[in-house]
N, C-alpha and C positions, 0 to 999 in steps of 0.2 A: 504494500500500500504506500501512496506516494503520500509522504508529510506536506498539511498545508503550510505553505509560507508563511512568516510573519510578516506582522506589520505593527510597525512600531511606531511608537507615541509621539505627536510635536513635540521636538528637541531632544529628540534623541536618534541616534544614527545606524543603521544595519552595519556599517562600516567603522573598521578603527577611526579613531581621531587622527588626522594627518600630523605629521611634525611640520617643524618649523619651514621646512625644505620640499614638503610636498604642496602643487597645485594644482585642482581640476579645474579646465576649463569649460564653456558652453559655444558647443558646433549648430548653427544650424547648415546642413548640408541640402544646399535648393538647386530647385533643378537649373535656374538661371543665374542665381548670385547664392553665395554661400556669405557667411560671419561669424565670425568670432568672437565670444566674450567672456568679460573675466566677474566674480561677485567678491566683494570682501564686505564683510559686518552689511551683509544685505545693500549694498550699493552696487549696481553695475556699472560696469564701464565696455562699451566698447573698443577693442582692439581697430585700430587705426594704420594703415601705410602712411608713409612720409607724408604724402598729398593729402592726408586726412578723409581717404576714403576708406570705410566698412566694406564696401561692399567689395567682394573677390567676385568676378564672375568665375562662372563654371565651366569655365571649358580650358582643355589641355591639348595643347600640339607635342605632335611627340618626331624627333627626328632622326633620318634614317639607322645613327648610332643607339636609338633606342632611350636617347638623354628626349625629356618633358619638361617643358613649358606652361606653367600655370597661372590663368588671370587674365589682367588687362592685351598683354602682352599677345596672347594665345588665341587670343578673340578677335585682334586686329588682323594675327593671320588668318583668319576663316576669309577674308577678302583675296588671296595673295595665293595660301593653301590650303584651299579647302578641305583637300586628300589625305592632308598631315593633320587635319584637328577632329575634336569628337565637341560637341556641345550637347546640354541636355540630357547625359546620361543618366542620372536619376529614372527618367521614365524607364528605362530598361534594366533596374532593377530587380533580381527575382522575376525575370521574365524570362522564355521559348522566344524561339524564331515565329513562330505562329499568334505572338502576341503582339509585336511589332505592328506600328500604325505606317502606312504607304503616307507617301506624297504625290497626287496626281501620278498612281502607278509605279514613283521609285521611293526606294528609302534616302533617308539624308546621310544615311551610313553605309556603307560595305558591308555587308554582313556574310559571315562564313557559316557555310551550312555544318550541325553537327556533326563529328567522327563518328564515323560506322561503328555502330557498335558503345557507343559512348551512352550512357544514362539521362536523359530527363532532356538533350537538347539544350543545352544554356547558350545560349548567345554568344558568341565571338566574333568581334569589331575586327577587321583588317584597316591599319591606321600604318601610311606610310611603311609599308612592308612589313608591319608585326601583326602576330594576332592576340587579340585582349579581350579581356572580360569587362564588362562594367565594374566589376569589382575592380579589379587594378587600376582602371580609369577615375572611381572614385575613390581609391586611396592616394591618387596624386593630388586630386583635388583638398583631401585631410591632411596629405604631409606638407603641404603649402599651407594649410589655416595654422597648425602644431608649428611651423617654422614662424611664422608670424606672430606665435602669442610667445615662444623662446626668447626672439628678437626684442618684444616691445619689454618679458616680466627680467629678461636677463637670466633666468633659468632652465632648467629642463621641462619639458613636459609630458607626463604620460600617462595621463589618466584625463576624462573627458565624458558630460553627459552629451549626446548627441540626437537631435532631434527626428524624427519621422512623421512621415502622412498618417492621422489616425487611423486611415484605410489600406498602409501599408499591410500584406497578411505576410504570413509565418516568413516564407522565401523571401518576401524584398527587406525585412528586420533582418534573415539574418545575413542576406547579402551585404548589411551594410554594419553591422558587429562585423563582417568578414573585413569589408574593406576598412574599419578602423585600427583591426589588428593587422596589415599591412602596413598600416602609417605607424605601426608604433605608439597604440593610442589603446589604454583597457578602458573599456566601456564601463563606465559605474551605472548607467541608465539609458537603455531607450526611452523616449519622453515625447506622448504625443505631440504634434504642431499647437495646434488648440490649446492643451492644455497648459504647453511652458506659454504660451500669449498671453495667458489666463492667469498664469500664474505673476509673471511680469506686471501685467495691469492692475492687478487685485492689491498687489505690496504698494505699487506706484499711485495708487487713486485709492489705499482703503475700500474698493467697493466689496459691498457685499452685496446677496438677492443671486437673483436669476438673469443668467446675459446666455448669448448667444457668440463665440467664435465662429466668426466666417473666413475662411480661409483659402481666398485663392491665389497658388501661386503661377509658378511656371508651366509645372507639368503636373499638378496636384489638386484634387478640390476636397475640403474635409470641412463640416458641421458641427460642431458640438457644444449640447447643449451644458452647463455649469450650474450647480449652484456653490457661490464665495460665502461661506459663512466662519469667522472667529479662525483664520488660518486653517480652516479646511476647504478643498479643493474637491469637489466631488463633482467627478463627469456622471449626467445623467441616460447619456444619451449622445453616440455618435454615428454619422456614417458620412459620405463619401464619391468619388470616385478618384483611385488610383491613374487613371487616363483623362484625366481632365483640367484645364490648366491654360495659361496664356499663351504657351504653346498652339493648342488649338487655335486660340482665336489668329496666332501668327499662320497657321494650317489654312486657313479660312479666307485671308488675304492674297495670300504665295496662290492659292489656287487660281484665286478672280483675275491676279496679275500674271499667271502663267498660263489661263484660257485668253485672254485680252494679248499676250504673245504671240499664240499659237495659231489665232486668227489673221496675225501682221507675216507672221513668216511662215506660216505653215504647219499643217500636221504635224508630230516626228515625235520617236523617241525624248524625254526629258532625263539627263545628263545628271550624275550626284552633283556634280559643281553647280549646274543649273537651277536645280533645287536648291540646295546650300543657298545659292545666292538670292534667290527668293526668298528665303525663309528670315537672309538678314534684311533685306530690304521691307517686307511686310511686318518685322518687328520693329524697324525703325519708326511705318508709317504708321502704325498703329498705338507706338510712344507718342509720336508726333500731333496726332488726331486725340489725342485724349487734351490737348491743351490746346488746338488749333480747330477748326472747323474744315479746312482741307487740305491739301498739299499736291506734290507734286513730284514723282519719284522717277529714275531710272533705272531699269535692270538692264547692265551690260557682261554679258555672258561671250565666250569665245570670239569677240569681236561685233557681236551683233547687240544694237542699243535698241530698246523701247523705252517707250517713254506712258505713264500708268499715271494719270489725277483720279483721285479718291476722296471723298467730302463722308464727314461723321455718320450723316445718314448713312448710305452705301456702306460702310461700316460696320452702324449697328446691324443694319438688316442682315449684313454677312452672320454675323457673331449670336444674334436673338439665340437661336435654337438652345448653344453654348449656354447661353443668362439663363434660359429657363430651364434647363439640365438642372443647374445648383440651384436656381428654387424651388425646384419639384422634390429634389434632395434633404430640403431645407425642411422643408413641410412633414416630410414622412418622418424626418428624427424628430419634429417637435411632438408628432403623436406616438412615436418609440416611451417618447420622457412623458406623456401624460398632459403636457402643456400646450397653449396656445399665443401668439404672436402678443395678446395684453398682458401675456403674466411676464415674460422676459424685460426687464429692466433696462437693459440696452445691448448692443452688438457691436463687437469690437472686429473691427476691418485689420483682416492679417493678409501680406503677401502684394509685393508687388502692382497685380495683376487687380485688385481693389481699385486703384488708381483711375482704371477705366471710367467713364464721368456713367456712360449706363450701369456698371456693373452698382456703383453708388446708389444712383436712382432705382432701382428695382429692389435693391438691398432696402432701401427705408421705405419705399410702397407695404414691401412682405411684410414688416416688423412694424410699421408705423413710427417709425424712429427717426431720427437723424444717428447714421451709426457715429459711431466712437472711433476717430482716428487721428488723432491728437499726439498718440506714440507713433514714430517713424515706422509703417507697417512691415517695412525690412530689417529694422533690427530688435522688434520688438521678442520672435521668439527666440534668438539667440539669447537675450537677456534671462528669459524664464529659465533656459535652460544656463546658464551659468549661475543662478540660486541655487537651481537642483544641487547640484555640481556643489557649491560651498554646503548643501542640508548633506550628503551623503559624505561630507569628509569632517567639517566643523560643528554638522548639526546646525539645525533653525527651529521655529515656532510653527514650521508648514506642515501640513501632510497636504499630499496627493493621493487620491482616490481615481483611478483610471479605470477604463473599463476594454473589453476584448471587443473590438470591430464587428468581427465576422464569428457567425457559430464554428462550432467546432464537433467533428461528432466521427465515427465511423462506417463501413460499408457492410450494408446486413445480405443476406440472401435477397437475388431478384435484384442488386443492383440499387439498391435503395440506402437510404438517407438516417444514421440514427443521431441525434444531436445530444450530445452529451455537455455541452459547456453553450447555452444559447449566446449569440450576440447581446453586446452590452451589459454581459457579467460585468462588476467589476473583480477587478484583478489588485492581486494577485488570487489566486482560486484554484481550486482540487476538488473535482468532482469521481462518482464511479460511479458507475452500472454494471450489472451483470448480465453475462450472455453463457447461453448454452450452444450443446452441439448438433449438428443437422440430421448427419448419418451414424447407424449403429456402429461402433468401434471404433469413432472419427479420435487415430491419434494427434491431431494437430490442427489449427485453427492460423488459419490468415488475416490479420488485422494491418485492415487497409483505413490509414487517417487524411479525413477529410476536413476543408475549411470554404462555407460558405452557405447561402440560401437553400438553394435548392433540394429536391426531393430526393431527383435521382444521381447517383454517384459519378457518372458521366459528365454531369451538369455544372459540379463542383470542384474544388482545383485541390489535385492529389497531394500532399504533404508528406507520407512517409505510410512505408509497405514494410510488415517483418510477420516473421512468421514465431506463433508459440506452440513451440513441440513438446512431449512426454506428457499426454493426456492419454489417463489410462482407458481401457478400452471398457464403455460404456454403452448402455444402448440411448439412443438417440434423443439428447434432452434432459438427461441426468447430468453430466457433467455440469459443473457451475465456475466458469472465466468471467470473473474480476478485471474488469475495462478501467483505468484512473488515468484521467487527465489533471495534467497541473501547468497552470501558465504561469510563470514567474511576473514581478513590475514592470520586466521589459517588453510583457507580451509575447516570449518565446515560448515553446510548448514540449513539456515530455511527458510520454506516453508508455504508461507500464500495462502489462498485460497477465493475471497470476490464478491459477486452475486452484481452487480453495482446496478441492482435496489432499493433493499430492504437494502443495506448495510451492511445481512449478513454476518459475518466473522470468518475460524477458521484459525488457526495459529500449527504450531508444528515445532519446535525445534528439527532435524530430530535427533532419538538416533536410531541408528541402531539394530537391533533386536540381534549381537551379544554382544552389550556390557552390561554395569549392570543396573539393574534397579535403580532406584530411592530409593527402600525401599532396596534393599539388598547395595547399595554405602550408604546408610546412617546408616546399622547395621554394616556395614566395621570400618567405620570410626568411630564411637560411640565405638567398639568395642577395635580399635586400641589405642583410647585415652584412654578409662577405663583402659589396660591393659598394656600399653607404658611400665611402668617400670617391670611389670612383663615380658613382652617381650624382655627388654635387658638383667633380668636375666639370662633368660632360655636360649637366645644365648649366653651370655657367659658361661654358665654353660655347652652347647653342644660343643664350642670349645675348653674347656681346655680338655674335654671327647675325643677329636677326637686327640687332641695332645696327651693324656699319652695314648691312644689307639695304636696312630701310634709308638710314645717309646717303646711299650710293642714288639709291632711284629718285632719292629728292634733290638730288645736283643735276640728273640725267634729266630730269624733270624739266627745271630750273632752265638748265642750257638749252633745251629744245625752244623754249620759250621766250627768253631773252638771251642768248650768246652773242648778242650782237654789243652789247655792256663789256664785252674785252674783248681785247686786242688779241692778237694771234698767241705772241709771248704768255700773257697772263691766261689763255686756254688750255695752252702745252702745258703750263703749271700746273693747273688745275688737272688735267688729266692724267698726268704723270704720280698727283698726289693719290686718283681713283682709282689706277693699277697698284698701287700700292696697299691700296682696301681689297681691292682683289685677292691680290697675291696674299694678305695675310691671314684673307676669311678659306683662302683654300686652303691653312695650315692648322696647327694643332693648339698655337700658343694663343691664348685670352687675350694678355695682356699686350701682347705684341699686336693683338685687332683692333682692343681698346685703346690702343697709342695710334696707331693708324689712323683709326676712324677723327681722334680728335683733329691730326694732325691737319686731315679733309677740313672739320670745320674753322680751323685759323685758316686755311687756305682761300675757302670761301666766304670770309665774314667780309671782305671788303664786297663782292659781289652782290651779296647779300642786302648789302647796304644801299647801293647802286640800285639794285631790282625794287624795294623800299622807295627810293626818290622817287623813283619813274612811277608809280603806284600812286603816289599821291600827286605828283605834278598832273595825273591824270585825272584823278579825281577831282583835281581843280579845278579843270580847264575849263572855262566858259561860265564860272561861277562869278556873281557878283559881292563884292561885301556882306549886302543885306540879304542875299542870299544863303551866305554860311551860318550868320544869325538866326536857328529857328529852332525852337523848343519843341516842336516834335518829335517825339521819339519813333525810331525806324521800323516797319513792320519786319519781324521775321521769317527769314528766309524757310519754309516749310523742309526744304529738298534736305537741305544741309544742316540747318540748327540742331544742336545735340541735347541728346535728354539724358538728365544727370542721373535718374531714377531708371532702373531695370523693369520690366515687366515680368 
């Protein structure tokens, strides 16, 4: 019989008390922007880059020596290399090839079909000549947040509560405990989205009552209903969808502008790069449109340019279907919890993808509210989750009370559905049932564990298969097997299996057939440590490569445009200094790129200077005095204006 979990008292800890030397942090791992944060005596702080940006995007290029690129950086290549970056892997977390969403008929990834023979089909990305799992993909993205929070506290770090979709099930939790112990990071908690928001809010505003978290991110859409009362946190009610998210509505976009293409050039095959480049230009237009009312965008792919205006309407209409996915969502947890849109006291806007001025407006129609978004909806659940993070090492006055997403149950005779742990238990929980035997002298019973709605076992998504043998021989219906599920805080699941007579007993620790196995997490890891500092070489060695890469093509740029600004001599100079970026970006030594590169820009700051005059001598021309005097401020530029906020 599997022992239920504890749960322990506000301010008190499951966990030793940390020393002086230990600290957890709080990951939110998104599918578009990820953050990092720290809690001391209940204050958060966000972790910051120099430029004083939170937000890491989520995407990694990786280069053909297998050295990774994370962030800002990795994201500017998706223009440049599309083939070399992954973005958005969150969504294919704990996912098959068969679960994978198309883009107008192609993926935005390479995907390699599973090895013959290989278990459960997990996913593997073909990026730049390697083959990868989401997992690995997003432990670059955690050993970038872990090197960021080292950097800012001046310590080590290795321990970390990290966030998830409430609607994350068994496989995509533990695909990403997988990819945290790739980065070097032990999990002290999985911790719904919802409920670190909830929890961040409730310390930060005292609220107590009944609220609603609404939370859409990138690739993510999660519900849950709360009630805040005296430092307890008790989820009443959650659901979801794990495929839903501003990804979609970027889906939604890339489509309209890649029909509106294919009517200018023609039928044809659509190219990963092609899509890629849709997909960034539809996120831009659709940042762009949530503060403007139209714009005006161009997709140029393999040398061939469209040109795509789009106005908020045309927008929403794309996206409706998406709004009313999460309110139908919305509706069905608040009658999960018993309640109606007058008992909830307010809704706290999590995720990016809030931002949308519809997703706003629909959001206070449902609930009659004006929601609550007064905390930065990007880093509000990183903060919950680095309180977790200080309650499980220092202790706090909090508890959290979470609850399991999806039922949970196994496969009886006929293919059918027995639920043994409903949806919206809360957790942690240990439940049992008893089952008997079918046929007379049946020595062995297959228990097949299942997670999700439905009736029949086909319909729901398989978690773990084992078999319990030395059932003595019986006639059919006597034997009595002891079925116990226990889902720990994290929402993970293990499943004992035990024939009361004989005291037979097998046990498994359910690892879902998309995550890693045992022997390939332990050649990860062995792998990572053998090679740690050869690994930070090679990343720096590819970023100073992508910086005099990106100098190069801003001079080549530059000279196409004005070379007529020098003289023959001062050309040769200049070009003599560019083979020189050359020749050092095709060698092995950093520093020797990083001297180069600079050496380019003292070469061309007088140029530079020169292109500046002529820029504004031009903007003059024809101006009159009174004409430069004018207090108008300039509309902006739809096409190009940048939006500082992710969706």
């Amino acid at each position: 019989m599997v022992d239920l979990l504890q749960i322990h008292e506000p301010g008190e800890t499951p966990l030793p008390h940390a020393d002086d030397a230990s600290v957890a942090i709080g990951i939110d791992l998104g599918t578009t922007n990820s953050v990092v944060a720290i809690s001391t005596d209940g204050k958060t702080q966000v972790l910051r880059d120099d430029d004083g940006q939170a937000l890491v995007p989520s995407v990694v290029a990786y280069a053909p020596d297998g050295s990774a690129v994370v962030g800002a950086l990795a994201k500017r290549l998706l223009l440049d290399r599309p083939d070399c970056v992954v973005s958005s892997v969150k969504r294919l977390m704990g996912r098959g090839v068969g679960d994978l969403k198309a883009l107008a008929g192609t993926l935005p990834f390479e995907v390699e079909p599973p090895k013959e023979g290989s278990e459960g089909g997990m996913v593997r990305l073909r990026v730049a000549g390697h083959s990868l799992t989401p997992v690995q993909v997003s432990a670059e993205i955690l050993t970038a947040l872990k090197e960021r929070a080292e950097e800012q506290l001046g310590q080590k770090v290795e321990k970390a509560v990290v966030t998830v979709p409430a609607y994350f099930d068994d496989a995509a939790r533990t695909a990403t405990r997988d990819a945290a112990r790739l980065a070097g990071l032990e999990v002290l908690r999985l911790v719904n989205e919802p409920t670190a928001a909830a929890l961040a809010y409730g310390l930060d505003k005292g609220a107590e009552g009944l609220y609603a978290v609404y939370d859409l991110g990138g690739g993510t859409f999660d519900i849950s209903i709360l009630r805040m009362e005296k430092g307890v946190f008790q989820v009443l009610a959650t659901g979801g969808d794990a495929a839903l998210g501003g990804d979609d509505f970027d889906h939604a976009v890339a489509e309209h502008f890649l029909g509106q293409r294919a009517k200018r050039l023609g039928a044809r095959a659509i190219t990963p790069s092609e899509a890629k480049m849709a997909l960034m230009t539809a996120r831009l237009a659709k940042e762009c449109l949530s503060r403007q009312t139209e714009g005006e965008w161009v997709l140029d792919v393999d040398e061939r340019q469209t040109g795509h205006r789009i106005d908020r309407a045309t927008f929403e209409d794309l996206i409706t279907p998406l709004v009313e996915r999460t309110t139908d969502i919305c509706r069905a947890v608040m009658d999960d919890a018993g309640v109606g849109p007058a008992d909830v006291r307010g809704v706290v806007l999590v995720g990016g993808s809030t931002r949308v001025p519809m997703v706003r407006r629909r959001v206070a129609e449902l609930f009659d509210a004006r929601p609550l978004s007064d905390i930065d909806p990007d880093e509000v659940v990183a903060c919950g989750a680095a309180l977790q993070a200080e309650a499980l090492t220092v202790g706090s006055d909090t508890l959290l009370l979470d609850v399991t997403p999806l039922s949970l149950g196994i496969e009886t005779m006929g293919g059918m559905v027995e639920k043994i742990i409903p949806r919206n238990t809360p957790i942690p929980v240990a439940k049992a049932q008893d089952f008997t035997t079918y046929q007379d002298g049946q020595g062995a019973m297959s228990i097949h564990v299942l997670q999700g709605e439905r009736e029949m076992a086909d319909q729901c998504r398989s978690l773990a298969k084992f078999v319990l043998t030395g059932i003595p021989p019986m006639t059919a219906g006597a034997a009595r097997i002891r079925v116990s599920f226990a889902v720990d805080a994290d929402g993970l699941l293990t499943v004992s299996a035990r024939e009361e007579t004989t005291g037979v007993e097998q046990k498994v620790e359910v690892k879902p057939s998309y995550g890693l196995t045992e022997e390939e997490m332990g050649e990860m890891l062995y792998d990572s440590l053998r090679n740690a500092q050869a690994d930070m070489d090679r990343r720096l060695l590819a970023e100073a490569r992508v910086e005099a890469n990106r100098a190069l093509n801003a001079v080549v740029s530059a000279l196409n445009i004005d070379g007529d600004l020098l003289d023959d001599g001062e050309r040769a100079q200049v070009e003599r200094v560019m083979a020189a970026v050359r020749d050092a970006v095709a060698g092995e030594d950093r520093d020797i790129i990083n001297a180069a590169a600079e050496d380019l820009e003292k070469a061309t700051r007088e140029f530079a200077e020169r292109r500046m005059d002529r820029g504004i001598s031009a903007a003059l021309a024809g101006q009159s005095v009174d004409g430069l005097v004018d207090d108008d401020e300039p509309a902006g530029n739809a096409a190009t204006e940048p939006e500082k906020q992710d969706h």
